[in-house]
N, CA and C atoms as an extended XYZ file, in Angstrom:
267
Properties=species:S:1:pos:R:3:atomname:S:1:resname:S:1:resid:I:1 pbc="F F F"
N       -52.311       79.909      -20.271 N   UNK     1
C       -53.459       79.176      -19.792 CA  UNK     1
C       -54.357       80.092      -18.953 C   UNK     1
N       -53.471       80.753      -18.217 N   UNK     2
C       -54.675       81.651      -17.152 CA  UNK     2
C       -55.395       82.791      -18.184 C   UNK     2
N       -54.427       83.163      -19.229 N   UNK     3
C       -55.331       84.293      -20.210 CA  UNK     3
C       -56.512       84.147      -20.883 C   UNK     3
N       -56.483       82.418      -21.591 N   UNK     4
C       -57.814       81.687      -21.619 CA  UNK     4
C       -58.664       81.832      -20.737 C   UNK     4
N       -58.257       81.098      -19.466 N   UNK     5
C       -59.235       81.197      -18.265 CA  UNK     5
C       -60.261       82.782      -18.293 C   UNK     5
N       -59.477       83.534      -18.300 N   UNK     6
C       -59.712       84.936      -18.100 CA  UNK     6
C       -60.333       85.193      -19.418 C   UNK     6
N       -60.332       85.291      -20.490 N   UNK     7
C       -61.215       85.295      -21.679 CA  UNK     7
C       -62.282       84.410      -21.897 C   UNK     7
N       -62.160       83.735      -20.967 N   UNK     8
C       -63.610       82.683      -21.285 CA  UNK     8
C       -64.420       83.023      -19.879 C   UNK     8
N       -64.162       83.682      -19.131 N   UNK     9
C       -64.825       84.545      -17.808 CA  UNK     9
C       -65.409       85.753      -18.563 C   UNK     9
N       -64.542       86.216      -19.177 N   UNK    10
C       -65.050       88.023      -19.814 CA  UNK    10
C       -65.927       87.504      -20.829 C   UNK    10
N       -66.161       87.039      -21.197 N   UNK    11
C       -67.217       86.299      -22.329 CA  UNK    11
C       -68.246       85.756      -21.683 C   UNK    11
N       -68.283       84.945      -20.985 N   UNK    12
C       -69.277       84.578      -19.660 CA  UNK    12
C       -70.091       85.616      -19.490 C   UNK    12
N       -69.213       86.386      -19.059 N   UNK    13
C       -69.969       87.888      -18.161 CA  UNK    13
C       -70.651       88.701      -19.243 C   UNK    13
N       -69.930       88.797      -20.449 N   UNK    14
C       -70.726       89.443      -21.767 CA  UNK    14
C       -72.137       88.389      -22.062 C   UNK    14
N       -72.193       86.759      -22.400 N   UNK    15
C       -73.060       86.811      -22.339 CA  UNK    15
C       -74.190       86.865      -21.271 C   UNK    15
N       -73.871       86.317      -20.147 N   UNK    16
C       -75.197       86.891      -18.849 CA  UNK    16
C       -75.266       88.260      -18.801 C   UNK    16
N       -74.982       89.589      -19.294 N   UNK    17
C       -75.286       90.864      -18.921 CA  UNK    17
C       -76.109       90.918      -20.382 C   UNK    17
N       -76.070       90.041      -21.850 N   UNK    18
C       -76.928       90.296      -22.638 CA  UNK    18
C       -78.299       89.692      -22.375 C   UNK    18
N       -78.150       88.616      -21.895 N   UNK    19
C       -79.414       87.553      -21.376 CA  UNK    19
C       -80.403       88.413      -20.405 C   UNK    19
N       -79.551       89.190      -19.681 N   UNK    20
C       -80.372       89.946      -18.772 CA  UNK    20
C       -80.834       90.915      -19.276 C   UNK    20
N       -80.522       91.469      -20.270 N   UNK    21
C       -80.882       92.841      -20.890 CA  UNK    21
C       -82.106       92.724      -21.898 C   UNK    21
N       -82.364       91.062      -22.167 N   UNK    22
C       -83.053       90.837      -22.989 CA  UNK    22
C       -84.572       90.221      -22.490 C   UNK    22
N       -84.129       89.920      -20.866 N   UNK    23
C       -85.156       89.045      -20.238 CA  UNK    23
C       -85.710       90.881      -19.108 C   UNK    23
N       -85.620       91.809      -19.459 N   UNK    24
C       -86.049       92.693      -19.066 CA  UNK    24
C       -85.190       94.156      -18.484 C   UNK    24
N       -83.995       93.424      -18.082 N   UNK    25
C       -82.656       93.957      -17.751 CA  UNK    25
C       -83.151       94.703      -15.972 C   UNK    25
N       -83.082       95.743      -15.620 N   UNK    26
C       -83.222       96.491      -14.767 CA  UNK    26
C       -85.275       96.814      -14.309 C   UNK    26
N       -85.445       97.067      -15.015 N   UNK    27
C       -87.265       97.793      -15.188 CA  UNK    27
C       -87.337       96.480      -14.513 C   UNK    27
N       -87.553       95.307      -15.050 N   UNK    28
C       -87.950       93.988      -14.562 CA  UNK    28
C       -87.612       93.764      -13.319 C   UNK    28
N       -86.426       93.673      -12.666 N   UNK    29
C       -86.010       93.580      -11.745 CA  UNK    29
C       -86.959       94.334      -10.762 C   UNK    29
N       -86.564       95.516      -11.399 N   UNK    30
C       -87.403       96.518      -10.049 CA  UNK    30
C       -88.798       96.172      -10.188 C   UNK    30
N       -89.491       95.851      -10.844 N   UNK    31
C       -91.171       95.389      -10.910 CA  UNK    31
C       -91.231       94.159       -9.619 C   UNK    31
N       -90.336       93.040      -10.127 N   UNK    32
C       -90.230       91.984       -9.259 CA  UNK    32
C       -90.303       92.650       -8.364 C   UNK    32
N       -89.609       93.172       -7.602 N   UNK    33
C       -89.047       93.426       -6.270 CA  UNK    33
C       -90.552       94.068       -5.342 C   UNK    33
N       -90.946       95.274       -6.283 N   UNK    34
C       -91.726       95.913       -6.075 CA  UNK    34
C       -93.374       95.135       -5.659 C   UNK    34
N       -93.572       93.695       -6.312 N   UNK    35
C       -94.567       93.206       -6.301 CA  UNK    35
C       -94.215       91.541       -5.098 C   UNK    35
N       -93.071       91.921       -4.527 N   UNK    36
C       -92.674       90.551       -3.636 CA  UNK    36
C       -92.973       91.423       -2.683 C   UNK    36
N       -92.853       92.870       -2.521 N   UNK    37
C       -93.086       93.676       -1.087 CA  UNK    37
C       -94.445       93.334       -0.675 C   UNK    37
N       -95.329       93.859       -2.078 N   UNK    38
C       -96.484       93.602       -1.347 CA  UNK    38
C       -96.691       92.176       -0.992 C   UNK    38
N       -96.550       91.209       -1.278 N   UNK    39
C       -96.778       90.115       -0.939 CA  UNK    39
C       -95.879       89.738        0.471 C   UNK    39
N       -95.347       90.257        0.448 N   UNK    40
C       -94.614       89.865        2.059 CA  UNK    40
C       -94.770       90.424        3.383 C   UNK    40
N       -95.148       92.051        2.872 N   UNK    41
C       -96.294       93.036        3.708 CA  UNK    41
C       -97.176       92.296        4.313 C   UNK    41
N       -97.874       91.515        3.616 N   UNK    42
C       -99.375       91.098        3.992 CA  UNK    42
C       -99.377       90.123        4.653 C   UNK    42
N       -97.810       89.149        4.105 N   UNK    43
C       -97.680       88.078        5.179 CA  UNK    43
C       -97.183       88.499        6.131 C   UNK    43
N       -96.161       89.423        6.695 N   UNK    44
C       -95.966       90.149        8.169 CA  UNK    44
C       -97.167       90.333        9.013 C   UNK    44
N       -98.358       91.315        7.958 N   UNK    45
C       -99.138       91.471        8.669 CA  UNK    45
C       -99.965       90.372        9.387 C   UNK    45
N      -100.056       89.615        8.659 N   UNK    46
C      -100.760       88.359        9.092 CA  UNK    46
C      -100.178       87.143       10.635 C   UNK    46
N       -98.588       87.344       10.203 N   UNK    47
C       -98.037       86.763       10.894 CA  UNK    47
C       -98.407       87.893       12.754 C   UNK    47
N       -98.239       88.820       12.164 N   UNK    48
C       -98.017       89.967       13.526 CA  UNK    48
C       -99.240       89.260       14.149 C   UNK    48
N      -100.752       89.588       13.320 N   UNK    49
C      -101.814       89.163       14.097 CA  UNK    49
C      -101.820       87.620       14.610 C   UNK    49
N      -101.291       86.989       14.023 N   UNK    50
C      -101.590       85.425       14.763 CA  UNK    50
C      -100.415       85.720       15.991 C   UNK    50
N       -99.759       85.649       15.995 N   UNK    51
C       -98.524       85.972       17.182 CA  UNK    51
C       -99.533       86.551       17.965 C   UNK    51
N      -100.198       88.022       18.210 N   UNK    52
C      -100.660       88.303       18.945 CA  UNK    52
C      -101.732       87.803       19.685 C   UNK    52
N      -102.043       87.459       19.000 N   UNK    53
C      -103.342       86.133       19.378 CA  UNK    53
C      -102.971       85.211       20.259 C   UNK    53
N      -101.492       84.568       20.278 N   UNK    54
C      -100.940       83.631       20.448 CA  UNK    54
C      -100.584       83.704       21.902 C   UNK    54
N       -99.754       84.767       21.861 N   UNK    55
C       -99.987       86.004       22.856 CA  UNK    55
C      -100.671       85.967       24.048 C   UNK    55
N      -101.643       86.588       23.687 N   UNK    56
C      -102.877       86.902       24.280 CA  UNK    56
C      -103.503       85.317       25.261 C   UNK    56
N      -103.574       84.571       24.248 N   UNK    57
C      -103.886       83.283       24.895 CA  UNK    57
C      -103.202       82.850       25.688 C   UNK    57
N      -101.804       82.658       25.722 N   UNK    58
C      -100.800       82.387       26.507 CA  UNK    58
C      -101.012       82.962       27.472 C   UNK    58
N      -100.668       84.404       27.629 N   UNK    59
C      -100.417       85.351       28.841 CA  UNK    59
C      -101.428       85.301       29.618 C   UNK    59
N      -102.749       85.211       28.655 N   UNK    60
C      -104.210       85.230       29.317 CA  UNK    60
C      -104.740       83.957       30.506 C   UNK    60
N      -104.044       82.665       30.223 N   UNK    61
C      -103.654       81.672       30.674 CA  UNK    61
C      -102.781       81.564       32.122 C   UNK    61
N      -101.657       81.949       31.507 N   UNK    62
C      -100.530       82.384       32.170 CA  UNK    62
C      -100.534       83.296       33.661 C   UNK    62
N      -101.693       84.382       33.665 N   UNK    63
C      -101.250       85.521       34.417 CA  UNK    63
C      -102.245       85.098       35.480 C   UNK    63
N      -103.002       83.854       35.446 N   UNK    64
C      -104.421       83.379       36.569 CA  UNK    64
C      -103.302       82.363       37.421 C   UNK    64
N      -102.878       82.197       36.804 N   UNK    65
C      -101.631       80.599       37.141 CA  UNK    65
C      -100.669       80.882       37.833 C   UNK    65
N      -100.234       82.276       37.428 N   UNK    66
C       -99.032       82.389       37.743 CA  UNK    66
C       -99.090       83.498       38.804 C   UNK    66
N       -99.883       84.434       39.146 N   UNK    67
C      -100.099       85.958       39.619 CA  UNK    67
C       -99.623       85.491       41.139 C   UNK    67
N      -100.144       84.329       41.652 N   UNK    68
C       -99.904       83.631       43.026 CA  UNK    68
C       -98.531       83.132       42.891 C   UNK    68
N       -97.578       82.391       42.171 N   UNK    69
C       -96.944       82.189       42.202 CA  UNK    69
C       -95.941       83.504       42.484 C   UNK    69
N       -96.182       84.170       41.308 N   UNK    70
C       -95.240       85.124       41.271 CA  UNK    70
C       -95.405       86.493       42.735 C   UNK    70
N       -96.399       86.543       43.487 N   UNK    71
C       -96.660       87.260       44.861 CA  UNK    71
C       -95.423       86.292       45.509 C   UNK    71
N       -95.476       85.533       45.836 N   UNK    72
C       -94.353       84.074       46.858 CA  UNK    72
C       -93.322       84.406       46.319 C   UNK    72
N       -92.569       84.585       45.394 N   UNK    73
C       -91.555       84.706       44.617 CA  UNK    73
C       -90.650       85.757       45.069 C   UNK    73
N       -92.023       86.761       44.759 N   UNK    74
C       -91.517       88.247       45.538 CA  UNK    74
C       -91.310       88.661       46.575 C   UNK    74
N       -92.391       87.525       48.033 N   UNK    75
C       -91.951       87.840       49.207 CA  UNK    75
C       -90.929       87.087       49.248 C   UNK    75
N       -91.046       86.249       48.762 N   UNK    76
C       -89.362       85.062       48.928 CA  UNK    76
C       -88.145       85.590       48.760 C   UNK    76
N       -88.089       86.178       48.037 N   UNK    77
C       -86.608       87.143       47.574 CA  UNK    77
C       -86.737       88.380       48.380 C   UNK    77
N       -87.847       88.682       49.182 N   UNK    78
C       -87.578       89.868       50.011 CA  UNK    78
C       -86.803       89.269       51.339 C   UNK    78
N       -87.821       88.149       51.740 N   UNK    79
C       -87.493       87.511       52.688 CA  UNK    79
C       -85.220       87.243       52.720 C   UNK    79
N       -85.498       86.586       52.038 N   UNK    80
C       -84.133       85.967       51.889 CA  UNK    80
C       -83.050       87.458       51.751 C   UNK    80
N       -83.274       88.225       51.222 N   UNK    81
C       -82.279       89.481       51.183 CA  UNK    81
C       -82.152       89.987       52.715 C   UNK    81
N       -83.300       90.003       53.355 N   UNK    82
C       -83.319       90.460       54.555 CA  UNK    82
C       -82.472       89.418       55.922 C   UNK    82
N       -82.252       88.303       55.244 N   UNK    83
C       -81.676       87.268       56.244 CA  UNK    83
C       -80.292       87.228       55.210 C   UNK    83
N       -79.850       88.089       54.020 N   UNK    84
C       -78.486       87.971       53.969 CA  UNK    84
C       -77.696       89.040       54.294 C   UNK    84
N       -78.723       90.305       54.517 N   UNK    85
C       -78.444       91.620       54.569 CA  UNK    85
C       -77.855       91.347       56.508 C   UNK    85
N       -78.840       90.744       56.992 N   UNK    86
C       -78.891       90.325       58.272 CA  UNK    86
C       -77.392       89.609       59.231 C   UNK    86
N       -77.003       88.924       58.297 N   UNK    87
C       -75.815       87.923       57.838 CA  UNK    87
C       -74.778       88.081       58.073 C   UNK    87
N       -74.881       89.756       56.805 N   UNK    88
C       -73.458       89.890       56.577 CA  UNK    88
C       -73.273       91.424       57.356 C   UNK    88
N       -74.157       91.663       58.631 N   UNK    89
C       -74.071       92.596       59.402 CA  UNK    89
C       -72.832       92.424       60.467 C   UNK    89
């Protein structure tokens, strides 16, 4: 029973390696491949620029809002090191 099994696998595999040989075999393959790059190139590129944009708006937003916050932040954590440094004298 398993030798069947196994002869009707090796036959399988004979016919999909003819199907492929006939639907272009290898050359084809590599064409595909070759013509999904460019198309995916262009969507990276595209993607990169909107991100940056995205970016830009955010941070641009972000750095009026936050520039004060983040000064307090910094004396705050100076502050506080200096009263643990203080502490553990």
């Amino acid at each position: 029973m398993e030798f069947i099994t196994f002869v009707i696998a090796v036959a399988a595999l004979l016919v999909a390696g003819i199907a492929f040989q006939r639907t272009g075999g290898i050359e084809e393959l590599k064409r595909q491949v070759e013509s999904s790059r460019f198309k995916t190139d262009g969507m990276r590129d595209r993607t990169a620029d909107v991100l940056d944009r995205l970016e830009r708006i955010v941070r641009g937003k972000k750095k009026a809002a936050t520039a004060s916050k983040s000064k307090s932040s910094v004396e705050g954590a100076t502050s506080s090191r200096a009263k643990s440094s203080e502490a553990g004298s």
